[in-house]
C-alpha positions in Angstrom: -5.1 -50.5 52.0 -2.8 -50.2 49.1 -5.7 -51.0 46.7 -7.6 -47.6 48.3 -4.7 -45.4 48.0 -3.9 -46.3 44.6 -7.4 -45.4 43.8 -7.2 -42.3 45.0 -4.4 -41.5 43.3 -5.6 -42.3 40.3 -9.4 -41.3 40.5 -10.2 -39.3 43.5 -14.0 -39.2 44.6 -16.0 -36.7 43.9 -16.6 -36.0 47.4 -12.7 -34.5 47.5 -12.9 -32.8 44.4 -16.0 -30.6 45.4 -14.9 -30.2 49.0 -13.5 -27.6 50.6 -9.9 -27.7 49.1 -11.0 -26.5 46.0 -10.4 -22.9 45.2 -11.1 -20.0 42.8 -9.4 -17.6 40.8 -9.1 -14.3 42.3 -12.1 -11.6 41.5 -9.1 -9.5 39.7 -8.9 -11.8 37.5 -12.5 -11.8 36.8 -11.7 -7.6 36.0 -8.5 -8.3 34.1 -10.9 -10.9 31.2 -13.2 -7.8 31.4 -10.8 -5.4 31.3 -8.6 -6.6 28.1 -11.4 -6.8 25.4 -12.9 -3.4 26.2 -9.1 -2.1 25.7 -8.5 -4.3 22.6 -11.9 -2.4 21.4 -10.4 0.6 22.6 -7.2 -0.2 20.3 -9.0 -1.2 17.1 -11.5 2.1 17.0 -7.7 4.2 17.4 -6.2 2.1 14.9 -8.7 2.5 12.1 -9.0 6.2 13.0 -6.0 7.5 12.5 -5.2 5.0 9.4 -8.3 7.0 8.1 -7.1 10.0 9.1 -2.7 9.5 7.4 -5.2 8.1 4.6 -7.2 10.9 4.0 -3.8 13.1 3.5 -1.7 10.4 1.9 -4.8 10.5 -0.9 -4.6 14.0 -1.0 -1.3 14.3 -1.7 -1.1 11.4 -4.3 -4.8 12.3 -6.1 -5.4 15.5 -5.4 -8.3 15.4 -8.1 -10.2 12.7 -6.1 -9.6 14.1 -3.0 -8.7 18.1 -2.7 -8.5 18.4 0.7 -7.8 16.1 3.4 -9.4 18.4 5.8 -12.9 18.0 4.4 -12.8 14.3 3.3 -12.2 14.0 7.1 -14.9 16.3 8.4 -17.4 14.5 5.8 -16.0 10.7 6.7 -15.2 10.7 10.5 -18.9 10.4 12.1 -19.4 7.3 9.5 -16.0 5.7 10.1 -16.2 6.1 14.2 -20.0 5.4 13.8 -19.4 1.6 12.0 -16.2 0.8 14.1 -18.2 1.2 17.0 -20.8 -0.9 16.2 -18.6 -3.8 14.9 -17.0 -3.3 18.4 -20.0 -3.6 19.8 -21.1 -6.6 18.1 -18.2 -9.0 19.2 -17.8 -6.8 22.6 -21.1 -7.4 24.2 -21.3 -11.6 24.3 -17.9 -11.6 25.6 -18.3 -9.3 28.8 -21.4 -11.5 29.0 -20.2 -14.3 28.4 -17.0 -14.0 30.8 -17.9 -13.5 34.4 -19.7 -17.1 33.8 -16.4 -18.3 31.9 -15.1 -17.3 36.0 -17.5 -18.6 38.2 -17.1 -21.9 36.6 -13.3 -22.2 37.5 -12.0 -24.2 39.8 -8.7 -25.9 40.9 -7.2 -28.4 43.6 -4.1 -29.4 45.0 -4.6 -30.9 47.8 -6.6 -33.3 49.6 -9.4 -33.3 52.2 -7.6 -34.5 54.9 -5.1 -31.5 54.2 -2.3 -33.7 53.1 -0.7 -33.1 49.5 -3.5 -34.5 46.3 -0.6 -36.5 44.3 -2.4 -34.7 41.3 -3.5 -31.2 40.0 -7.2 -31.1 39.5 -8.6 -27.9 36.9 -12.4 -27.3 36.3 -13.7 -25.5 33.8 -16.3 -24.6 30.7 -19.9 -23.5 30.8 -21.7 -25.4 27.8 -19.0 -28.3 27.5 -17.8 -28.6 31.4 -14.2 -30.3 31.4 -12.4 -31.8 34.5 -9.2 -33.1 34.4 -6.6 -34.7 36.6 -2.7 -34.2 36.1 -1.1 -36.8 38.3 2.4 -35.8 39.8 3.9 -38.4 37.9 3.0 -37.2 34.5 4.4 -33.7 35.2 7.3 -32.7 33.5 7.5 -28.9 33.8 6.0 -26.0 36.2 6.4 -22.4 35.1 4.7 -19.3 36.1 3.7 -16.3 34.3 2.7 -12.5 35.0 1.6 -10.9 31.6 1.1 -6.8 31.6 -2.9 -6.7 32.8 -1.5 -9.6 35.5 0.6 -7.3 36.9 -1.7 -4.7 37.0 -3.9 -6.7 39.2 -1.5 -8.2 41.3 -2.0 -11.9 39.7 -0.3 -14.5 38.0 -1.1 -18.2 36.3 0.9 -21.7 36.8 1.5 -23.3 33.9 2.4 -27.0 34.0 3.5 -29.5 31.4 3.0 -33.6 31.2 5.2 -35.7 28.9 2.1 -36.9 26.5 1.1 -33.7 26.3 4.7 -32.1 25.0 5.0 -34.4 23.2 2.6 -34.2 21.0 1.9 -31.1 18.4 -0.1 -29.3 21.2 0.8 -26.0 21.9 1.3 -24.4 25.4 0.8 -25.9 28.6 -1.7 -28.9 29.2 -3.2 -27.0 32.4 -2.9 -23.7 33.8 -4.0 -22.1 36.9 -4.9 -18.6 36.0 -6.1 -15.8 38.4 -4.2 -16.5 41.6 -2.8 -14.0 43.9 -0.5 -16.5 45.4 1.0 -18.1 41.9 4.5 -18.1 42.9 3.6 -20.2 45.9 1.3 -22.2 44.3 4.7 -23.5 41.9 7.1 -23.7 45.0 4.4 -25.9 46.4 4.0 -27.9 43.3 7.7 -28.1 42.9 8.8 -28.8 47.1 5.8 -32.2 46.8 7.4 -33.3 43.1 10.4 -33.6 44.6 9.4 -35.7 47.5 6.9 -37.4 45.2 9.5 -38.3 42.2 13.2 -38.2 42.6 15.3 -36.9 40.8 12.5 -34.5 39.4 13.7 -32.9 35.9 12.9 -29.1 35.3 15.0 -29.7 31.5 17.5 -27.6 32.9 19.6 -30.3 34.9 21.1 -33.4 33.5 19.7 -36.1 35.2 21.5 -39.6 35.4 19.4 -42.5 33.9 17.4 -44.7 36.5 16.5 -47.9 35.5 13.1 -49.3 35.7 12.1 -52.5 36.7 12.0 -55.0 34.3 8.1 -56.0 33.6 7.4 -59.9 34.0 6.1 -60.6 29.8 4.8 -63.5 29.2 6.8 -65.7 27.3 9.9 -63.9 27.9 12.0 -64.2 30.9 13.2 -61.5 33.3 17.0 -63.0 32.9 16.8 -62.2 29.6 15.6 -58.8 29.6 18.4 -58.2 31.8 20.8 -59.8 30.0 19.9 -57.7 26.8 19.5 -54.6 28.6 23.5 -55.4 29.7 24.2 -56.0 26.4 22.8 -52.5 25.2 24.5 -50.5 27.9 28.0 -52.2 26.7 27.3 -51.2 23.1 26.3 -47.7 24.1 30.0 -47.5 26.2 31.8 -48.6 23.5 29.9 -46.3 21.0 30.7 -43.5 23.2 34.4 -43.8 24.0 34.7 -44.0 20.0 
């Protein structure tokens, strides 16, 4: 019995990954991804055209000769400049609003189980050409946050970000799994939070100070549990001693 639930702990079927429990992002967060590169288009056409534009009168103020009037250097440039800009737009612009509403449907995430009881681990699909799934057990968890950019607020969204200790530690940047898109984010982290605490206790946020549990000392071979202890005593005096110094 104990043999099954470690197993699915560890490596839950596929039958409870693809069940039910799963669930989306929210569709506003299918128009948010659509919504931000058509704006960030938006932003680079404006940029370049009204550097053009203090351009045009900064050069006619500095070389007159070249440039006699900024008036007609615009007139003559403007359809060209707003012409290329919207093309090289165009040409990154398209494949991502294609590209994106497939990005979405292949999204998915799981916290629970199928019998309804708490999933002791976070489950995130996601990738079109190279398809990635990947389990975060409880235990490996060592920070939840959740985030509401600008555009999330705009459609009433937010993401989860959580954090394992291999991960962190490591030179990766960010969080090792986020669940973007959902409507109910804040609950999603209460939830996450409420079942860590039942699942590992103390749980550590790296705001609290924690006091140090020790772990059971491992049977090695070769080496005998007495004297792990014993060296492990030994250490803890050294540290006292260090400390009241």
């Amino acid at each position: 019995m104990e043999k099954d639930v470690g197993e699915k702990v560890i490596k839950p079927p596929i039958k409870r990954v693809t069940s039910e429990k799963i669930f989306k992002p929210s569709k506003a967060f299918l128009h948010k991804n659509l919504l931000q590169p058509v704006v960030l288009a938006f932003t680079i056409w404006l940029i370049v055209v009204i550097c053009f534009v203090g351009g045009s009168f900064i050069g006619a103020a500095v070389e007159p000769e070249e440039i006699p009037s900024a008036i007609q250097h615009i007139n003559a440039w403007i359809v060209p400049v707003n012409f290329w800009t919207i093309v090289v737009n165009l040409i990154w612009l398209i494949p991502v609003l294609i590209y994106t509403p497939f990005y979405f449907k292949s999204l998915e995430y799981s916290v629970k189980a199928e019998t309804g009881e708490t999933m002791p681990e976070i489950y995130v699909k996601r990738g079109i050409v190279t398809i990635t799934r990947k389990h975060v057990p409880f235990r490996t968890i060592t920070n939840i946050s959740s985030r509401a950019g600008v555009f999330d607020r705009l459609f009433n969204i937010g993401s989860v970000h959580i954090e394992t200790a291999g991960y962190s530690g490591s030179h990766q940047k960010g969080p090792e799994v986020k669940l973007e898109g959902i409507v109910f984010y804040e609950e999603v982290r209460d939830f996450i939070l409420n079942e860590l605490r039942k699942f590992k206790a103390p749980y550590v946020t790296g705001t609290e100070v924690v006091p140090r549990i020790e772990e059971p000392v491992p049977r090695t071979e070769g080496l005998d549990d007495e004297i792990l202890i014993t060296l492990r005593e030994i250490r803890d005096i050294l540290r006292n001693q260090k400390t009241r110094k």
